[in-house]
N, C-alpha and C positions, 0 to 999 in steps of 0.2 A: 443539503445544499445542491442546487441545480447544477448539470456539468454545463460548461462555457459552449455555447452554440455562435458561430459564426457564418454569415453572407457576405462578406466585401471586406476581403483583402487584400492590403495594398505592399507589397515590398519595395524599402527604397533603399538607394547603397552602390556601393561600385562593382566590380567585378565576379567578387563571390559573390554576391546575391543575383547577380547576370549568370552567374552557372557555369563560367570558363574553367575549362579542364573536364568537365562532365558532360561530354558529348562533342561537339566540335561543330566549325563556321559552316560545312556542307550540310549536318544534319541540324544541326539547333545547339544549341547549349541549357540543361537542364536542372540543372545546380537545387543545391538545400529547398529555396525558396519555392519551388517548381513544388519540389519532393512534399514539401510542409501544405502546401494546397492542396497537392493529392490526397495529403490524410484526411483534409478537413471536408474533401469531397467523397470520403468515405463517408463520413460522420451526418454531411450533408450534400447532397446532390445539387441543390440550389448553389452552391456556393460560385461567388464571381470574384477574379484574381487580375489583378493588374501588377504586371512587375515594372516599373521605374530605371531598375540602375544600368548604369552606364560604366562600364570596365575606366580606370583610370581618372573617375572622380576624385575630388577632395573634399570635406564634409561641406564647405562654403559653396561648392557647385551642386552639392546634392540638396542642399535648404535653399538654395537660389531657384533653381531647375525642376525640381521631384516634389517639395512640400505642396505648392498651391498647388499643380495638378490633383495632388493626392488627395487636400483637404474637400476638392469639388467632387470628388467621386462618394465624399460622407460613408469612410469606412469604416465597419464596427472593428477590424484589426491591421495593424502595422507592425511591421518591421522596419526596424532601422537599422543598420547597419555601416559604421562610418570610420575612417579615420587612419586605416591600414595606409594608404597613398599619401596621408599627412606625416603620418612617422617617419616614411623615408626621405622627406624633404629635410637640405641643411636648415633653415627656417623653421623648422617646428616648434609649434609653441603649445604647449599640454592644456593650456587655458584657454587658450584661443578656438582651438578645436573642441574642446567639451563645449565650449559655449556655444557655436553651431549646433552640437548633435541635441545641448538642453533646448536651445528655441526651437529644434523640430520635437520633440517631446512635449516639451508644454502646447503647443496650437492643436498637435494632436491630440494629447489626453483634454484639453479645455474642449476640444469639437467631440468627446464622449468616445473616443477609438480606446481599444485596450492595444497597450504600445508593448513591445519586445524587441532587447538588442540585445548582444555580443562583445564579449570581452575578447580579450586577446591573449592569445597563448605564448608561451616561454619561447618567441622563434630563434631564440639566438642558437637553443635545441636542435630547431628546423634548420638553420640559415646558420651554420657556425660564422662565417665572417657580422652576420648581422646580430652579436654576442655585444659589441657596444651600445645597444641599441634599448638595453634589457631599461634601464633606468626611464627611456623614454612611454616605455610598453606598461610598466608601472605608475606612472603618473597619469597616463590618459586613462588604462581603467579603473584608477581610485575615483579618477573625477567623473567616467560617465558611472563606476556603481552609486554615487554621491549623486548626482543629477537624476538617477532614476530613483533613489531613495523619495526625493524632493518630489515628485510626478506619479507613482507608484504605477512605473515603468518594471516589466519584467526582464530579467536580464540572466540571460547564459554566460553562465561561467567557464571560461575554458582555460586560465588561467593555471590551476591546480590540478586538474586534469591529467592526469599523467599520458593517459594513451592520444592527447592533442599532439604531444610530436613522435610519434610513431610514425615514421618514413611511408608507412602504406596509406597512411591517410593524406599524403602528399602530392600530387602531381613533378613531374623532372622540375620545373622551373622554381618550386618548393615555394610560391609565392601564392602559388590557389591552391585548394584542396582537389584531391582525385575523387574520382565517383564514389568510393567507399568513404570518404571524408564530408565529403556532400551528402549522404547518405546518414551518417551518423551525427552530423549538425542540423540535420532535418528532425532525426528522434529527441536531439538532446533536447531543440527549442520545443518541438510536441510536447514534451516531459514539461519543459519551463512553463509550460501554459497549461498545463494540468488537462491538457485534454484525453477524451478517452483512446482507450487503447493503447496509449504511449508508457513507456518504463523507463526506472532508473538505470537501467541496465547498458544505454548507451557509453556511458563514461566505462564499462568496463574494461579491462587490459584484451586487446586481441590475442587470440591464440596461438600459438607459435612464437617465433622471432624473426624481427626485423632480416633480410640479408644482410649480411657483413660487409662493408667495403664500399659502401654507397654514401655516405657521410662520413665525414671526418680525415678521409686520406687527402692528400694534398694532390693525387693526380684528378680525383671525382672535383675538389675546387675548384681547380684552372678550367673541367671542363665546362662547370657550373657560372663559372665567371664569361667564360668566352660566348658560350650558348646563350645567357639569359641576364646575366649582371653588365657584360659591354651590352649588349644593346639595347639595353634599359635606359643606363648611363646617358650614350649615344641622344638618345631622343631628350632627354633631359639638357642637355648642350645645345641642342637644337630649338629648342622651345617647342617641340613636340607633343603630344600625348595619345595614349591608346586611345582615349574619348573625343580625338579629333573625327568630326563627320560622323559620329555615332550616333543613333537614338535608342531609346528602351524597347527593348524586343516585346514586350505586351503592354502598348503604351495605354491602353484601353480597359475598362473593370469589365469581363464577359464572362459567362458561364466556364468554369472549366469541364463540362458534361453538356455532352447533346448540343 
């Protein structure tokens, strides 16, 4: 069997697949997706990457916004990524949002792209106040592994994963991944797509322990809440969003080499 060879990848998604937390607004933001074209520009030098997402999307503005761009650039791979910014709306509906991420899957896999997305991890783990939350994190990834069964859409598991909430693979606002988080969602999906070079060995338990005292005391929540849950909240009152005025940092499919 031939190993998978790819030229025109397209990422689309909200904030983790924009890269925030792995690098920053001066230097750029470099995130998984970044990291996963790098590999595949190992593999091939040819290869041309457009990233799409937009921090503070919700799956309806990424199949609005990112699909038909996507579908004109005639990519042989995508990523999708969706639905983290739906789960924390009171309005979440588990149906509603799978059904967004299937009709970006089906136009894709129907236009001959090989599709990969992402499951979501235990954050109530991550996010101890976001521990009510778990039933909803459930329902959305039964339905998109269900949608991608239907589409023969690959999909990263992070669900079971045990080292997914590992504090180091976190960023302070515990809501993106940190560079080493980005980092290890980059092998994990390599892995998911069978390409070379890549191992199972991402999902492995990191070395050492966690530091103590960084999750779970009630003085690290108040600070977590004040820093990054009010003023979350705040713009949600306000009818705000982080994808206000935004556009995708590589709105364009270009060489990543030369």
């Amino acid at each position: 069997m031939s190993e998978p060879q790819y030229e025109r990848y397209v990422a689309l998604g909200d904030s983790q697949t924009e890269g925030l937390c792995d690098g920053d607004e001066a230097t750029g933001y470099r995130g998984w997706a970044d990291r996963l074209a790098e590999h595949l520009a190992e593999l091939n030098p040819n290869v041309h990457y457009a990233n799409l997402a937009v921090r503070g999307t919700h799956a309806a503005d990424i199949r609005r916004q990112q699909l038909e761009p996507a579908l004109a650039m005639r990519p042989d791979l995508v990523t999708v990524v969706a639905g983290m910014n739906d789960l924390l709306r009171p309005s979440f509906d588990a149906d509603e949002v799978a059904g967004e991420i299937e009709a970006m899957f089906a136009a894709l896999t129907d236009a001959g792209a090989r599709v990969a997305t992402i499951t979501f991890p235990k954050i109530g783990e991550i996010v101890p106040l976001a521990r009510p939350l778990l039933p909803r994190v459930i329902a959305l990834n039964a339905r998109i592994d269900q949608a991608a069964a239907r589409h023969g859409v690959a999909v990263l598991e992070t669900y079971h994963q045990g080292v997914t909430t590992d504090q180091r693979l976190w960023s302070p606002d515990r809501l993106h991944a940190s560079p080493l988080g980005h980092r290890l969602i980059a092998a994990g999906m390599a892995n998911t797509l069978g390409l070379p070079g890549s191992s199972t060995n991402w999902s492995d338990p990191l070395p050492g322990v966690p530091e103590s005292g960084t999750l779970g005391t009630a003085a690290a929540e108040l600070r977590w809440m004040a820093t990054f849950f009010g003023p979350w909240v705040s713009r949600r009152i306000r009818g705000k969003s982080s994808s206000d005025g935004r556009t995708a940092k590589r709105p364009e499919l270009t060489p990543l080499r030369g």
